[in-house]
PLY file of the C-alpha trace (Angstrom):
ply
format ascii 1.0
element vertex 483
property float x
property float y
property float z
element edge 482
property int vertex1
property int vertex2
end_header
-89.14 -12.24 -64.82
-88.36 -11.72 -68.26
-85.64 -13.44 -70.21
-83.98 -13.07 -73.77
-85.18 -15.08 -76.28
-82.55 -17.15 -77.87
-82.43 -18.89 -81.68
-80.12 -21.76 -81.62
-79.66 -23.26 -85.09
-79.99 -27.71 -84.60
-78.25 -30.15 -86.39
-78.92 -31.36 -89.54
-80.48 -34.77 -90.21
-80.25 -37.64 -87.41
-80.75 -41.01 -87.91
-82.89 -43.24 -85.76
-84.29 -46.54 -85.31
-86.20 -47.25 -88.80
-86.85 -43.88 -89.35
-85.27 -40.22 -90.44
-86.04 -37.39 -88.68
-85.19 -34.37 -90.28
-84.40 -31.57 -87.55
-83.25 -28.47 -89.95
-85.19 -25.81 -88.65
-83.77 -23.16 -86.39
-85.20 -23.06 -82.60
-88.11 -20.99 -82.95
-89.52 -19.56 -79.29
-93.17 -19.80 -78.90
-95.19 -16.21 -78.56
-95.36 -17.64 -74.68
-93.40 -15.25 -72.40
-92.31 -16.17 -68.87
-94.86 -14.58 -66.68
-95.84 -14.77 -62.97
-97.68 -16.93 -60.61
-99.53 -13.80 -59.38
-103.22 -13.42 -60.19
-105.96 -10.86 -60.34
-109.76 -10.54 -60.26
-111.99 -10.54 -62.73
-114.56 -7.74 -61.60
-118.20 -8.84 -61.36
-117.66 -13.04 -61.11
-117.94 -14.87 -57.78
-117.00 -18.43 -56.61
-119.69 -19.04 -53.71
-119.51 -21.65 -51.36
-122.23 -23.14 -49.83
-123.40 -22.98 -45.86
-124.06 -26.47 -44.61
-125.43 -29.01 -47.06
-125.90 -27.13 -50.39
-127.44 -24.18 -51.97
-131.32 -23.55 -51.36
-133.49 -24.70 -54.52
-134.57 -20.39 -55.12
-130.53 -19.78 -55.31
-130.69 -18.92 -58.27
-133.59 -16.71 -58.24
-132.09 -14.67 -55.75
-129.07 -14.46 -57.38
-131.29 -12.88 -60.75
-132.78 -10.38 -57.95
-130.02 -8.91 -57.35
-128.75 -9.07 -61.06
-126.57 -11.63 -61.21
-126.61 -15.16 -63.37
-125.86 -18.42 -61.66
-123.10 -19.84 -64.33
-122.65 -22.51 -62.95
-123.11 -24.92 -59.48
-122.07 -28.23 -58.37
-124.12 -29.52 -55.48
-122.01 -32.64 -54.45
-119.09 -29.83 -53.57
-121.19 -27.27 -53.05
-119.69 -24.50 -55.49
-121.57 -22.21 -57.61
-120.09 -19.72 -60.00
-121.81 -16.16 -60.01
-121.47 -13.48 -62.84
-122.76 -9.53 -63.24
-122.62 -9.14 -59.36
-121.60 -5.28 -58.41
-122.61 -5.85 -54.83
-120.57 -8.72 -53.31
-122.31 -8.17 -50.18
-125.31 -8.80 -51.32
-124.51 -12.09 -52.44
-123.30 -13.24 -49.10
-126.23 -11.84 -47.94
-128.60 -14.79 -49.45
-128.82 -17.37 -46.56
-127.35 -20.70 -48.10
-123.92 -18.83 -49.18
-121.35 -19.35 -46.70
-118.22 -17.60 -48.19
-117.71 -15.70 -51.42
-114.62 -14.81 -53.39
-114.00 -12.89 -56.38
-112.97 -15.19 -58.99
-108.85 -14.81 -60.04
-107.56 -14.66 -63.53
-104.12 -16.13 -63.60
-101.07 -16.57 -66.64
-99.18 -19.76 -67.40
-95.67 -19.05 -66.24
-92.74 -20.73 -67.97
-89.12 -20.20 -67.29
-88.02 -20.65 -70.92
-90.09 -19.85 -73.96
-90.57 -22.76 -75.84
-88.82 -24.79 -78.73
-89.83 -26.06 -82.00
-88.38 -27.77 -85.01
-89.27 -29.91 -88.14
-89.19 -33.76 -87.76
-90.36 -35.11 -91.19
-90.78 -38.85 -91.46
-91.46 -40.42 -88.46
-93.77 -43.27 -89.01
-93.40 -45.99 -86.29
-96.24 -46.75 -84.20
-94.77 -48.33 -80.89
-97.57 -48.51 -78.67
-96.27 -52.19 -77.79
-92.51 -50.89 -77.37
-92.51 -47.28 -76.60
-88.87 -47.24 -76.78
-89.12 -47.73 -80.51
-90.56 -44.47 -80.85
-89.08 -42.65 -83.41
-87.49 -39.56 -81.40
-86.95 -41.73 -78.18
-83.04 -40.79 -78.86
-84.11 -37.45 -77.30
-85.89 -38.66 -74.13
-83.14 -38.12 -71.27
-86.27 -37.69 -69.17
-87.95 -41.16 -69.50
-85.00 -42.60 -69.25
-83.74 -41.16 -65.78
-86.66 -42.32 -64.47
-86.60 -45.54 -65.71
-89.87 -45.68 -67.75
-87.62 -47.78 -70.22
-87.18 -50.58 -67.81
-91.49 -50.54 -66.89
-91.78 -51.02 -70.55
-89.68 -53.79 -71.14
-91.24 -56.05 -68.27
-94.65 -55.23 -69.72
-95.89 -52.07 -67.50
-97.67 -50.52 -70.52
-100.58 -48.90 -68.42
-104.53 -49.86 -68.85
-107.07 -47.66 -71.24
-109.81 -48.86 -68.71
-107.26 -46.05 -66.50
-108.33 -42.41 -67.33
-106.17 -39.27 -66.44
-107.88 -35.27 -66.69
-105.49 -33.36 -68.48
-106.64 -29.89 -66.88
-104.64 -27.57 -69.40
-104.61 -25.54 -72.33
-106.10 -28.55 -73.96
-104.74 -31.62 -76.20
-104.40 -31.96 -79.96
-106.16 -35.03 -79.84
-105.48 -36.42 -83.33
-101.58 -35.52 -83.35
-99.74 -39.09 -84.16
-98.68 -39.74 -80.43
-102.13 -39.30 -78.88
-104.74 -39.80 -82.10
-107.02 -42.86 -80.26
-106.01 -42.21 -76.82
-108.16 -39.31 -75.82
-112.14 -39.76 -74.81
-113.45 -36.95 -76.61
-116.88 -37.82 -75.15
-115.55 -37.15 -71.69
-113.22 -34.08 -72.74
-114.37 -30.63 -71.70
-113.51 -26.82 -72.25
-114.24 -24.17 -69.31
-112.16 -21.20 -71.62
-115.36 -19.03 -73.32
-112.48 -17.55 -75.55
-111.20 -20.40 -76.83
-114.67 -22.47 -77.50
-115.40 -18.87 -79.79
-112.17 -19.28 -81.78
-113.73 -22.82 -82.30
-117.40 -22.24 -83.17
-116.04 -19.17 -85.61
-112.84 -20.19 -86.77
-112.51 -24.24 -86.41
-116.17 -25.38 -86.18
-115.03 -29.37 -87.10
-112.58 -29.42 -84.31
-113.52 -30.48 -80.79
-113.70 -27.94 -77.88
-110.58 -29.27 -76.16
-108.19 -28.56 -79.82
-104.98 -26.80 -78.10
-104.39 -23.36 -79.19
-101.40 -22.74 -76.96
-99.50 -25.72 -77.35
-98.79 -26.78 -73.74
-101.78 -28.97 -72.98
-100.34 -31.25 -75.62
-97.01 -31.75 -74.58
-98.13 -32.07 -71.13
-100.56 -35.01 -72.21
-97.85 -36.77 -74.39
-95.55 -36.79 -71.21
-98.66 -39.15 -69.70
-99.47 -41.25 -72.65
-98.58 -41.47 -76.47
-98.62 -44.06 -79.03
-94.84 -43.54 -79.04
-94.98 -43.02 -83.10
-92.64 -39.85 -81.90
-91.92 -39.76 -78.60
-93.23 -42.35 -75.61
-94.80 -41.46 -73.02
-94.10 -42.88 -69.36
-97.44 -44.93 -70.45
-98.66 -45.75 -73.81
-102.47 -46.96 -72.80
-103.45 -44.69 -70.70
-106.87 -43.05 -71.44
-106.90 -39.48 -71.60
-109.52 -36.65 -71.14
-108.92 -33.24 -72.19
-110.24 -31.09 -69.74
-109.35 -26.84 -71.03
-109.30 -24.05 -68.51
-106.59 -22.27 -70.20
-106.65 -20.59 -73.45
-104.77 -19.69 -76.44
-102.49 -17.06 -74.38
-102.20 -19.01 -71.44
-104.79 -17.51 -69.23
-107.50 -18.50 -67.51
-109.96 -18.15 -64.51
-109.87 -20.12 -60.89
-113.33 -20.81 -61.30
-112.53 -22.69 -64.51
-109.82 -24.32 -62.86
-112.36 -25.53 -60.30
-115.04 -26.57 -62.10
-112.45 -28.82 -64.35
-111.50 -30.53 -61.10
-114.90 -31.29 -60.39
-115.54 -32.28 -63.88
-112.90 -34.65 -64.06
-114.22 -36.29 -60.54
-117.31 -36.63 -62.09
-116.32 -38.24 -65.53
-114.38 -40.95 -64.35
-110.63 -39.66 -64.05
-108.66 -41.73 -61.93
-105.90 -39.38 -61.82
-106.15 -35.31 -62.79
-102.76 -33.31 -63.92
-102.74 -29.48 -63.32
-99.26 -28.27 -64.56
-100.52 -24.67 -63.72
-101.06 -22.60 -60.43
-100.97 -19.22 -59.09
-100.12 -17.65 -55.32
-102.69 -15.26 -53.53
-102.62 -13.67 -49.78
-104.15 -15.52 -47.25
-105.80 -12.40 -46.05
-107.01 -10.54 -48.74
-108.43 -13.82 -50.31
-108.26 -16.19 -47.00
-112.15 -17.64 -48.33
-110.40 -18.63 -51.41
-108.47 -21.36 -49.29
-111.58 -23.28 -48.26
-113.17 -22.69 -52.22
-110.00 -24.73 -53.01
-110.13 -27.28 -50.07
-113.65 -28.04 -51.03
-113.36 -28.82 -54.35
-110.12 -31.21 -53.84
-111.55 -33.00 -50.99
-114.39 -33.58 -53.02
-111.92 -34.88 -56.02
-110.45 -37.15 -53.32
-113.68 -38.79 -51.68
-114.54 -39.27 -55.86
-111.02 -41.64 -55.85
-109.12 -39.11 -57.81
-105.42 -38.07 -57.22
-104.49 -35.01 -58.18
-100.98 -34.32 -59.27
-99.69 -30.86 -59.61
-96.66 -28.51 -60.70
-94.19 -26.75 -58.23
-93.82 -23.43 -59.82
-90.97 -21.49 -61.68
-90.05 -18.66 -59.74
-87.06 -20.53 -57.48
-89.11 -19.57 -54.70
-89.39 -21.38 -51.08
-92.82 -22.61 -50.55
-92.64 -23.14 -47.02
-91.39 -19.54 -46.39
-93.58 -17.53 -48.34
-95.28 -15.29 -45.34
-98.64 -15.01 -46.03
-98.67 -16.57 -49.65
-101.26 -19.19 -50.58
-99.28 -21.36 -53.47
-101.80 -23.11 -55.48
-102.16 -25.96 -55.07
-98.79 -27.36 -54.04
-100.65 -25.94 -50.02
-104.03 -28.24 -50.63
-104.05 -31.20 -48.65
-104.49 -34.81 -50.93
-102.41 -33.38 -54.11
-98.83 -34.59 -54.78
-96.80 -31.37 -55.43
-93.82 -32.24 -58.17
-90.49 -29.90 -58.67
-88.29 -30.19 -61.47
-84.91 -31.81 -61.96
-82.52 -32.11 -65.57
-79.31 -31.46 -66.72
-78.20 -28.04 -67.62
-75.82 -29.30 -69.95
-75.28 -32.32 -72.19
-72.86 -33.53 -69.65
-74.56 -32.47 -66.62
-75.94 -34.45 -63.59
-79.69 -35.27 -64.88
-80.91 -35.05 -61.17
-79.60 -31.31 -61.05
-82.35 -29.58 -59.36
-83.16 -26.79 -61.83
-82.51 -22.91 -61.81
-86.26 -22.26 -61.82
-88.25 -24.98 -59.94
-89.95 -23.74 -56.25
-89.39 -25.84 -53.26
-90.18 -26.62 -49.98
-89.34 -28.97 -47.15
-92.90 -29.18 -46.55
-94.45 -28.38 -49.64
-92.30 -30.92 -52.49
-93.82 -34.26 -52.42
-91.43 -35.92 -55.20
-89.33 -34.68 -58.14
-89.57 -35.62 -61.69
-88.17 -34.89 -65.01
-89.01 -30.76 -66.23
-85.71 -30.13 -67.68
-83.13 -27.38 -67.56
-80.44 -24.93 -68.63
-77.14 -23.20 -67.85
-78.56 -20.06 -66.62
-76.02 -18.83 -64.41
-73.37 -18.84 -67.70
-75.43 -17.14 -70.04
-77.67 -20.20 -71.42
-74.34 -22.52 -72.40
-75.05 -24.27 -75.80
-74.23 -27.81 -75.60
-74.03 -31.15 -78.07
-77.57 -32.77 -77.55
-79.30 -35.65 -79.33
-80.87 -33.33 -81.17
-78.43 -31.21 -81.95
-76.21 -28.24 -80.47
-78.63 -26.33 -78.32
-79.56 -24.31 -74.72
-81.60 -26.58 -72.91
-82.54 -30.25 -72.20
-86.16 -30.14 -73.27
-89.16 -32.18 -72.69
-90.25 -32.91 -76.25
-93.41 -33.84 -78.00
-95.70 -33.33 -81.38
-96.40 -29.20 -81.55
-100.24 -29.26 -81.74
-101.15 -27.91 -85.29
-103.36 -25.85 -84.04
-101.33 -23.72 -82.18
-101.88 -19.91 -82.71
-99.12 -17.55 -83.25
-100.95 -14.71 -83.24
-104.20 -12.66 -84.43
-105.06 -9.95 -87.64
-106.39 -6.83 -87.22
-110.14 -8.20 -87.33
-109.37 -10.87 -84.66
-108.63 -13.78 -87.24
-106.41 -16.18 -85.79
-103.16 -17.20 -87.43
-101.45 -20.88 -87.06
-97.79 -21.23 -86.40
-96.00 -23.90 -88.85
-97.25 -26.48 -86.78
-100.07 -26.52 -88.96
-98.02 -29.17 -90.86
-98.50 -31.24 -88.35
-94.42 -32.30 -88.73
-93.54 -30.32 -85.86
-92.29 -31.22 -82.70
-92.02 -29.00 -79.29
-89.86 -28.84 -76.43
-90.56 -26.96 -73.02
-89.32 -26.75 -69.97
-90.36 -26.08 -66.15
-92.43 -27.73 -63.23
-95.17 -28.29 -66.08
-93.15 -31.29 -67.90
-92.16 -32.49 -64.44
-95.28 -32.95 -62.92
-97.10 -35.03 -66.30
-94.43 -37.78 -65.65
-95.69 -38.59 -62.04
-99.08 -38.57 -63.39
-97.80 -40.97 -66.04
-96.61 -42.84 -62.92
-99.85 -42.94 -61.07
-101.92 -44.22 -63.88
-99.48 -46.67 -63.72
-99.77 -47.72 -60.33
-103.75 -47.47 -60.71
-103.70 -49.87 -63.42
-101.50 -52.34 -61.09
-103.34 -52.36 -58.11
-106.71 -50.74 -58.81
-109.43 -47.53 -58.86
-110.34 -45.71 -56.42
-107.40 -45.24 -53.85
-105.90 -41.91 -54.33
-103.74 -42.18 -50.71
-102.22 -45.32 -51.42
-101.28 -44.52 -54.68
-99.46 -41.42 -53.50
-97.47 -43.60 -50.69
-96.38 -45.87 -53.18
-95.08 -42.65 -55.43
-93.42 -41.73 -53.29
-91.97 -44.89 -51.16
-90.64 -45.74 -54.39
-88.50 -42.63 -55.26
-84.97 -42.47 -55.18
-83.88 -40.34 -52.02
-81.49 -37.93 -53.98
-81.41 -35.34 -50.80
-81.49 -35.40 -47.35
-82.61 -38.72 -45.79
-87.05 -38.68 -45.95
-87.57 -35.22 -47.09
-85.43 -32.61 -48.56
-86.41 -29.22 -49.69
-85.96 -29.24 -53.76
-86.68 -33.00 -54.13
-89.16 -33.92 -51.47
-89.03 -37.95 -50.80
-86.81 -38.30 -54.01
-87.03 -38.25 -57.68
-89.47 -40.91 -59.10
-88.11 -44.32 -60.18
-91.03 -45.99 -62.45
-89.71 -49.48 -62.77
-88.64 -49.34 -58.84
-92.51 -48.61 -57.96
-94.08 -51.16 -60.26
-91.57 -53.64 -58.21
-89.48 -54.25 -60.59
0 1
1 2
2 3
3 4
4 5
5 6
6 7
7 8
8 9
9 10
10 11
11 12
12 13
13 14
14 15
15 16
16 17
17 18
18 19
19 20
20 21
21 22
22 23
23 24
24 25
25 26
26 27
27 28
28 29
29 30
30 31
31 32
32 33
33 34
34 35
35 36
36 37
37 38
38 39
39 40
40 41
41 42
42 43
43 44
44 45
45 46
46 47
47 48
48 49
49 50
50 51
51 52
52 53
53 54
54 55
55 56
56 57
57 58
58 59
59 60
60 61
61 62
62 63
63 64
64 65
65 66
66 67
67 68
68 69
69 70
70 71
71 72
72 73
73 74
74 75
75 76
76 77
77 78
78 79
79 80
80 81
81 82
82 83
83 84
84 85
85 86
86 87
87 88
88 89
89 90
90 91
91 92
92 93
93 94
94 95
95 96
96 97
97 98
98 99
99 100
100 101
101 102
102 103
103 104
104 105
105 106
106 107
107 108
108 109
109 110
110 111
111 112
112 113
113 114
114 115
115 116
116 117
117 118
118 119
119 120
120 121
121 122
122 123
123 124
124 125
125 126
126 127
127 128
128 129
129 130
130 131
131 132
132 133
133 134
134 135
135 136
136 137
137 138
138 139
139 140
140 141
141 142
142 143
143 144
144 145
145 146
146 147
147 148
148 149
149 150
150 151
151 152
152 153
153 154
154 155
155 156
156 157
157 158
158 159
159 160
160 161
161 162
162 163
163 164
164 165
165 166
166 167
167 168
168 169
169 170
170 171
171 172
172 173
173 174
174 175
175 176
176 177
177 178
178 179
179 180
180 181
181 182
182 183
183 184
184 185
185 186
186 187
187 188
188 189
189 190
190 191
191 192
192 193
193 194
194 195
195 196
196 197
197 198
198 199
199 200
200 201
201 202
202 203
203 204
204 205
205 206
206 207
207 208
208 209
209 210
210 211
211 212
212 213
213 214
214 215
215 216
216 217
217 218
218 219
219 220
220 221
221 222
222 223
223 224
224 225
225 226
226 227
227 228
228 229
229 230
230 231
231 232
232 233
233 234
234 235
235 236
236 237
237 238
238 239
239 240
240 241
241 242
242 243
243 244
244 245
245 246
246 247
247 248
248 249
249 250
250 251
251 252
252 253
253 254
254 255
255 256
256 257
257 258
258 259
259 260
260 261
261 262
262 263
263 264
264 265
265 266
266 267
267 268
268 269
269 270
270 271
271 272
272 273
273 274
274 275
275 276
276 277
277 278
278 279
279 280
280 281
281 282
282 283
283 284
284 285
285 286
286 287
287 288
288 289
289 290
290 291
291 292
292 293
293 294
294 295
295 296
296 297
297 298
298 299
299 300
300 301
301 302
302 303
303 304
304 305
305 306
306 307
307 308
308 309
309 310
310 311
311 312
312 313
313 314
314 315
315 316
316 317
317 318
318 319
319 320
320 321
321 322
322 323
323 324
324 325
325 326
326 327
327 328
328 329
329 330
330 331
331 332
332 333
333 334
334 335
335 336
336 337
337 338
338 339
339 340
340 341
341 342
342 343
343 344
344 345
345 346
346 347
347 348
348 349
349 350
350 351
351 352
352 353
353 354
354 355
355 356
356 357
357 358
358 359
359 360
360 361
361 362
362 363
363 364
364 365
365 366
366 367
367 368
368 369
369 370
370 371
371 372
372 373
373 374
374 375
375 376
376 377
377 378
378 379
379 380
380 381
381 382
382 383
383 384
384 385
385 386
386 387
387 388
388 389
389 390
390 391
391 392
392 393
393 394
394 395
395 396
396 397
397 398
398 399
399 400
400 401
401 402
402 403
403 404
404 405
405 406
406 407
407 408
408 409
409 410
410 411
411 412
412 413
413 414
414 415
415 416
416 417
417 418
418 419
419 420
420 421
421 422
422 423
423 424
424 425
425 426
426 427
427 428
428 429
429 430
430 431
431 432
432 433
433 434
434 435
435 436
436 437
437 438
438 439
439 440
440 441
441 442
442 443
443 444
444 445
445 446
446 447
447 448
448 449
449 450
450 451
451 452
452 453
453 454
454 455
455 456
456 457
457 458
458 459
459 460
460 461
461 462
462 463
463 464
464 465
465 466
466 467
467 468
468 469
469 470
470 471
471 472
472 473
473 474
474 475
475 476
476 477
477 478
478 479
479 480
480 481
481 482
């Protein structure tokens, strides 16, 4: 679904707590357009699945006699990733493959391009009182679900916790995360991207965001609150890219994150992407998937995942395979936020999917007055469309490319830029912000337990137990940390 992109001029300066933050700059949407769930194939690459106990040790010699090249395999899960194969069936043919599936290629969706503006001068480091943070005046979000209260008894989170940010990637030295991400365990899976690095940015790390969304995903988790807090502000992060600059990426880079973030210690994973396939035409897909997040779970990792943006009813989607709100051990998150300034903040939003079955708890992913046109409204941050989820824009962010392929930076090069999106993608970060929480509280390794207490602890806004748009209820941090 496309939508028109709107330019809403913001207020002029705003004072805050020790700090001015200069917010002059007209809304400008990112080159992000909403797109769909839907996915395609990418011709000649294979996800294989092993028969029985693994792959046999001359897999990948019969793999080269047939002309393709083993990318890559995991033997715990028994997944291998296959490349120049024209003849599927002779692939299956080789006796330890069990099932094979023609890798997808799938788009970010977002129901709202993004916003960004200037925010000059903020220069308070509040790890130890994130609601010092210098732009916390804009954080509707962390305070509907109480974060505010966590902080204030102490509920801080643990850096010995580590959460996968399985994204677009994380501008790892931007002022609210610079410290807090393990670049020794952070990963890219996006050949694209990691040549836009070697050629273009060969002193950055693979994981350095091109798109923008990986960042403001991660600061939703954990920041240093010099901007904006995050639900925690010690949380260790790992930046774990299998999206690129344009927002695409492959299911077999999705997969082999997961299983790279099970393997390098992540306690909890966040996947604020997805896609939707048929059963039938890709029903091996399904146990591909089920594989690789059963593994994740026997390694004592949750996995916490977006909803979707199409306003679309998981549980009555015929023969649809929603990934990976349908995979058993994940905790699936829609969005709630007010549309307006003076709206209900625990509106269910105009875009989020749902599901009876499907919704396991709803968070913060905020919202707009869609059905009047996009109202503008009197925000903290000015007059404006929607109640965004805000962090730093990663400076590395590319706008577009020249004729020869060069890549050129938005004004968040500056690095005194700030973002807001909105969608399932910013509501899903702030029940992984929740779960590291709880992990740091009462331990590793317990992925079930920590979802019970999730959701036990949310505030039943909907029917009584379950309810099709907010699942068990919207989170309540400082209610699940007993407090």
């Amino acid at each position: 679904m496309s939508r028109t992109r709107l330019f809403v001029s913001l207020a002029g300066a705003l004072a805050l707590a020790a700090c001015t933050s200069d917010l002059n700059d007209p809304v400008r949407p990112l080159a992000v357009s909403p797109a769909s769930r839907s996915v395609s194939s990418a011709p000649g690459r294979y996800v294989v699945l092993s028969k029985g106990p693994g792959f046999a040790t001359d897999f990948a010699t019969r793999v080269a006699a047939i002309g393709g090249t083993v990318e890559s395999l995991h033997k715990g899960a028994g997944i291998a990733v296959v490349s120049g194969i024209s003849n599927a069936s002779a692939l299956a043919a080789i006796s330890s493959v069990g099932e094979v599936q023609a890798d997808q290629i799938f788009t970010l969706d977002a129901p709202l391009a993004a916003t960004r503006t200037a925010a000059s001068n903020v220069a308070i480091n509040s790890q130890a009182n994130p609601a010092a943070a210098g732009l916390y005046a804009f954080q509707w979000d962390m305070r509907l679900i109480r974060a505010n209260d966590a902080w204030a008894a102490g509920k801080l989170g643990s850096s010995a916790v580590t959460v996968a940010i399985i994204d677009t990637g994380i501008d790892y030295d931007a002022p609210d995360l610079n410290g807090l991400v393990d670049l020794s365990r952070s990963a890219s899976f996006v050949p694209s991207d990691d040549a836009i690095t070697s050629t273009y940015f060969p002193s950055r790390n693979v994981i350095s965001d091109y798109n923008g969304h990986g960042t403001n995903v991660a600061t939703q988790v954990s920041s240093k609150a010099v901007a904006f807090a995050g639900v925690t502000s010690k949380t260790t992060l790992i930046g774990v890219k299998v999206l690129g600059a344009t927002g695409r990426g492959s299911s077999s880079g999705v997969l082999n994150g997961v299983l790279w973030a099970a393997d390098h210690g992540a306690d909890v994973a966040n996947m604020s992407l997805g896609g939707a396939f048929s059963k039938i035409a890709a029903g091996s897909f399904v146990s591909l998937i089920n594989r690789v997040f059963s593994y994740s779970a026997s390694k004592g990792m949750l996995v916490v995942v977006s909803a979707g943006n199409e306003s679309a009813d998981l549980d009555h989607n015929g023969n649809v395979e929603s990934t990976y709100c349908d995979v058993p051990h994940v905790v699936c998150v829609s969005a709630v936020g007010p549309a307006t300034a003076t709206d209900n903040p625990d509106a269910v939003t105009y875009y989020t999917n749902f599901g009876r079955s499907a919704i396991s708890v709803a968070a913060p992913g905020g919202n707009a007055d869609a059905a009047h046109g996009f109202t503008v409204s009197v925000w903290p941050w000015g007059p404006d469309i929607a109640s965004w989820v805000w962090s730093y824009c990663s400076k590395t962010t590319i706008d577009s490319f020249t004729a020869t392929g060069t890549p050129v930076l938005t004004i968040c090069v500056d690095g005194h830029h700030v973002t807001g999106y909105i969608g399932t993608s910013q509501a899903s970060p702030h029940v992984t912000g929740l779960a590291a929480l709880l992990v740091a509280e009462t331990g590793k390794g317990r992925p079930s337990q920590i979802k019970a207490a999730i959701l036990k602890s949310a505030d039943d806004l909907g029917a009584p137990g379950t309810d099709p748009y907010y699942g068990r209820g919207r989170i309540n941090v400082a209610k699940a940390v007993g407090l």
